[in-house]
C-alpha positions as CSV (number, residue, x, y, z in Angstrom):
1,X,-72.8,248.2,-68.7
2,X,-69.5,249.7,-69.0
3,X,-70.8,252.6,-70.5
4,X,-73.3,253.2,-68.0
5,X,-70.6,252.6,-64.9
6,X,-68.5,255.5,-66.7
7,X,-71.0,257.6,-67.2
8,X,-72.1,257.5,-63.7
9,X,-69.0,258.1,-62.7
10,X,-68.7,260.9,-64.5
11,X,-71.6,262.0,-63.5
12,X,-71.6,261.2,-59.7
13,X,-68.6,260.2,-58.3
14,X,-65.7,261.9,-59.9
15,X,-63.5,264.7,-57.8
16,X,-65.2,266.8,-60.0
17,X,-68.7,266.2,-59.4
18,X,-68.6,265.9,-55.7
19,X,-65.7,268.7,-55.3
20,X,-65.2,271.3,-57.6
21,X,-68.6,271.5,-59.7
22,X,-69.8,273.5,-56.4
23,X,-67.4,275.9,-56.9
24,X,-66.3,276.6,-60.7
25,X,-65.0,280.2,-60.2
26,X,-62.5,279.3,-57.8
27,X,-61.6,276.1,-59.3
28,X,-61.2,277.6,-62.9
29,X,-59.5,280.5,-62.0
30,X,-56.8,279.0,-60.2
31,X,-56.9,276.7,-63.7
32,X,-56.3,279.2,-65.8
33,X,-53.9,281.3,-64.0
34,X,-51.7,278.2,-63.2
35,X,-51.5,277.4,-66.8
36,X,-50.4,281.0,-67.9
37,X,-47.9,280.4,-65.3
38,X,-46.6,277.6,-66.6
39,X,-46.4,279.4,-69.8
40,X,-44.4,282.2,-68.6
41,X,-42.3,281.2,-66.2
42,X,-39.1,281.1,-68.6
43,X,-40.3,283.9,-70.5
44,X,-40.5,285.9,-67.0
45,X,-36.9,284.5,-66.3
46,X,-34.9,284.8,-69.5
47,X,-36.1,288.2,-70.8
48,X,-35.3,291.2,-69.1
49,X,-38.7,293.1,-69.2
50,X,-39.7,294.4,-66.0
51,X,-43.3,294.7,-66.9
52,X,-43.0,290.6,-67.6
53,X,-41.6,290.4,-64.6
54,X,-44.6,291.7,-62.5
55,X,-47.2,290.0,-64.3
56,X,-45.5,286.9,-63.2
57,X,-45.2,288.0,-59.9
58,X,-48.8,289.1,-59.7
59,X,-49.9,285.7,-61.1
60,X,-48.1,284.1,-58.2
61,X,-49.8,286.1,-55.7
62,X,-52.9,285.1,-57.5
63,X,-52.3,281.4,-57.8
64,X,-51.1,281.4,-54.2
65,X,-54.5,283.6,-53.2
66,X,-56.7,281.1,-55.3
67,X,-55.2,278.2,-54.1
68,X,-55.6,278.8,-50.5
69,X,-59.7,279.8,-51.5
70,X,-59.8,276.4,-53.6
71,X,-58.2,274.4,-50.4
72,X,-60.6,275.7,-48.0
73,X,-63.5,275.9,-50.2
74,X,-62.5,271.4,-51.1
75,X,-62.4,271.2,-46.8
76,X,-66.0,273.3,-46.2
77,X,-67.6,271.2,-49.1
78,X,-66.6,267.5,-47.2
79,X,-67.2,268.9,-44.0
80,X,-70.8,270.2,-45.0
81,X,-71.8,267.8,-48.0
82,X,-70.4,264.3,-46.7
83,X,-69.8,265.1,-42.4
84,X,-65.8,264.6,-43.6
85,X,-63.3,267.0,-41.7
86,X,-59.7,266.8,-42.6
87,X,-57.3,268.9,-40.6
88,X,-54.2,269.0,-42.7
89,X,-53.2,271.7,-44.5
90,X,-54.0,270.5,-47.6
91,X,-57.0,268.5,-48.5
92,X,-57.8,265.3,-50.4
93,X,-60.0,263.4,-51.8
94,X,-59.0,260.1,-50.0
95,X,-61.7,260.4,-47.2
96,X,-64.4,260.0,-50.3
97,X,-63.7,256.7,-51.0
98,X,-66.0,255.5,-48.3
99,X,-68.2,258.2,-49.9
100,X,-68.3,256.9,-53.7
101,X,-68.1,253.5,-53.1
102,X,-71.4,253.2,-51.2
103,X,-72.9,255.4,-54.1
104,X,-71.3,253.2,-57.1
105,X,-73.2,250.1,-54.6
106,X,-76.3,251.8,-54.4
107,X,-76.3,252.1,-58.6
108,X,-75.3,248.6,-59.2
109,X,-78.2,247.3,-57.1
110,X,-80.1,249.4,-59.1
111,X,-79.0,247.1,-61.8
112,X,-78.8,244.4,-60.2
113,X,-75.2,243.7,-59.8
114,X,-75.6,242.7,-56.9
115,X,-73.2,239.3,-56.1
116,X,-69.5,238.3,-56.1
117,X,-69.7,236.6,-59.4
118,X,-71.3,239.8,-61.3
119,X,-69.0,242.0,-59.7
120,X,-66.1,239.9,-60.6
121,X,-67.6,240.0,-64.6
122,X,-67.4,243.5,-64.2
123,X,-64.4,243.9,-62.8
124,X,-63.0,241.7,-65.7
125,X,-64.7,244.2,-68.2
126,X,-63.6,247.4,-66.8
127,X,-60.3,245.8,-66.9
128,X,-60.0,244.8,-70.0
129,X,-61.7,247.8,-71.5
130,X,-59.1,249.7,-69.8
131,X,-56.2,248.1,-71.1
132,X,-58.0,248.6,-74.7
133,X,-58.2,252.3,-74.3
134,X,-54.5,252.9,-73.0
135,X,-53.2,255.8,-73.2
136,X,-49.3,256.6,-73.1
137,X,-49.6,260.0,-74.1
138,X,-47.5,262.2,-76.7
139,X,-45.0,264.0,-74.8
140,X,-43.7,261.7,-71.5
141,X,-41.8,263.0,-68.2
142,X,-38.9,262.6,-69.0
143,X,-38.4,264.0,-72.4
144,X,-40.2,267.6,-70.9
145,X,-38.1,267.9,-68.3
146,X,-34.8,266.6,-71.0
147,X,-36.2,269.7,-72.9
148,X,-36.4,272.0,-70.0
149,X,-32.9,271.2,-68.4
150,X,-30.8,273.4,-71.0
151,X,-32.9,276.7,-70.2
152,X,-32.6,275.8,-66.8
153,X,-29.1,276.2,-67.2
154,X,-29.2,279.2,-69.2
155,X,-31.2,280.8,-65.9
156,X,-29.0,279.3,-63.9
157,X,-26.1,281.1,-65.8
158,X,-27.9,284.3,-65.9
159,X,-28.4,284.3,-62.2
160,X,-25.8,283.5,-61.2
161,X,-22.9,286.1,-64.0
162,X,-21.1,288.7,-62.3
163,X,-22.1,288.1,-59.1
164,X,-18.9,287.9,-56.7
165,X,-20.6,288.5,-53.2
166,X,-21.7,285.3,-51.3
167,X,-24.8,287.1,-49.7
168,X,-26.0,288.4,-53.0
169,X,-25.5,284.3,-54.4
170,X,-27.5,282.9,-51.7
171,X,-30.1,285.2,-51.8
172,X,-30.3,284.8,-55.9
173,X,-30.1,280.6,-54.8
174,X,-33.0,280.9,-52.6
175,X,-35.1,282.6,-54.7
176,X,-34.4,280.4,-57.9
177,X,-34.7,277.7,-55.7
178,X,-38.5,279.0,-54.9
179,X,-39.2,279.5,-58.6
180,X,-38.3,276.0,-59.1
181,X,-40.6,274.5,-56.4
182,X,-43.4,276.7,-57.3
183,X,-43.2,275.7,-60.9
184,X,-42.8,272.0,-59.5
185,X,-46.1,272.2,-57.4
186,X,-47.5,274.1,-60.2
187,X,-47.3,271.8,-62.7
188,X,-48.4,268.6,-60.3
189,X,-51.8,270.9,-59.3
190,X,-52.3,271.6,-62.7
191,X,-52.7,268.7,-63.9
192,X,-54.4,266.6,-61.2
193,X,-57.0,269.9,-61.8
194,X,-57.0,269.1,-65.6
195,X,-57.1,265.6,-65.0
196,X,-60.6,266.0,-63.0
197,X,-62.0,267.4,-66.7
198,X,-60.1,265.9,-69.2
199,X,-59.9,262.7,-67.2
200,X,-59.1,259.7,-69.9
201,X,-61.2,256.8,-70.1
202,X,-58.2,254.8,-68.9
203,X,-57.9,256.5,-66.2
204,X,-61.4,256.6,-65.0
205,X,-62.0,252.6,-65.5
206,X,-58.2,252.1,-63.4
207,X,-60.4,254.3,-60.5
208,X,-63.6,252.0,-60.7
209,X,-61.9,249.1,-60.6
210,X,-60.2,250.2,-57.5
211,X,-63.9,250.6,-56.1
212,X,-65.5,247.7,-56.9
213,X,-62.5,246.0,-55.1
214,X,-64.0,247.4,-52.0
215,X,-67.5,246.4,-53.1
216,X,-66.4,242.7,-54.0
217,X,-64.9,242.5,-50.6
218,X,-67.8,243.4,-48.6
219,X,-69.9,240.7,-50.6
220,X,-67.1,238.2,-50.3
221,X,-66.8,238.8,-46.4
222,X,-70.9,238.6,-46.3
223,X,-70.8,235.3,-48.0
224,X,-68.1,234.2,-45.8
225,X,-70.3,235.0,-42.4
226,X,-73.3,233.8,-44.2
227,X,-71.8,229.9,-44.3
């Protein structure tokens, strides 16, 4: 059964197959060109090549270009697939809950796990299964940015040599200061994105146990009111 719950998942329910299968271009696109600029962002700032230095400026515009069409795209696809309008500036995915756990309830009675005590075995399951397939990863937080702190300061150095007016230092502040948030936001988009297709197991049993939460408490509340 736990097979079957992630491969529906997979299948139906994941950000992926409600979101961004309906629009692949603009989701891998703005993939792929936020990867290379990951890749080249201290390249772009620790060599002196101009032409380096316009590719990543162009890739910016890009990933700023395809980011804004992947953001409205997310908003017209709940709006028009699911009746779901979200009005901030950036959209999320936290209006689908609703959304998937009524479809994960649907495929359960299917199968007929259909009461408290079958949806607490499976909780039990998932939860154990997920602690079996853990995943801590090779390369943590911490020790990337401990490896990215002493080329930060090397940019911060370059920037910053020879310059003796306090206009010039500000300005050269601000915009190191924008590199540094872009790469930030980057890097978090990024990988939520690459987390939607390379999603670990781990990962994906930690988000159905979440839903069946909300599926055990409906039954639980309809016991209660049956009494």
């Amino acid at each position: 059964m736990v097979n079957a719950i992630i491969k529906f998942y997979e299948k139906k329910i994941s950000g992926y197959s409600l979101i961004f299968k309906h629009m692949k271009f603009i989701f891998y696109t703005y993939l792929v060109i936020g990867i290379i600029l990951i890749l080249l962002v201290f390249p772009a700032l620790l060599m002196e090549h101009v032409i380096l230095k316009i590719i990543f400026g162009v890739l910016i515009a890009l990933f700023c270009v395809f980011f804004i069409l992947l953001n409205t795209q997310a908003k017209r696809i709940l709006k028009r697939k699911f009746k779901i309008e979200q009005r901030g500036f950036i959209w999320n995915d936290k209006d689908l809950i609703n959304v998937r756990v009524t479809m994960l309830k649907d495929f359960l009675d299917q199968n007929e796990v259909n009461s408290v005590k079958k949806i607490e075995a499976l909780m039990n399951l998932l939860s154990k299964e997920a602690e079996r397939r853990k995943f801590t990863g090779l390369i943590i937080p911490g020790a990337f940015l401990a490896f990215t702190v002493p080329l930060w300061n090397h940019i911060v150095g370059s920037f910053f040599k020879n310059i003796n007016n306090i206009n010039i230092a500000i300005a050269y502040g601000l915009v190191l200061a924008s590199v540094v948030l872009l790469f930030v936001i980057g890097y978090s988009m990024i990988k939520l994105a690459l987390l939607e297709i390379v999603e670990h197991q781990n990962r994906k049993l930690k988000t159905l146990e979440g839903l069946l939460e909300n599926i055990h408490f409906n039954y639980v509340l309809k016991d209660e009111s049956s009494k």
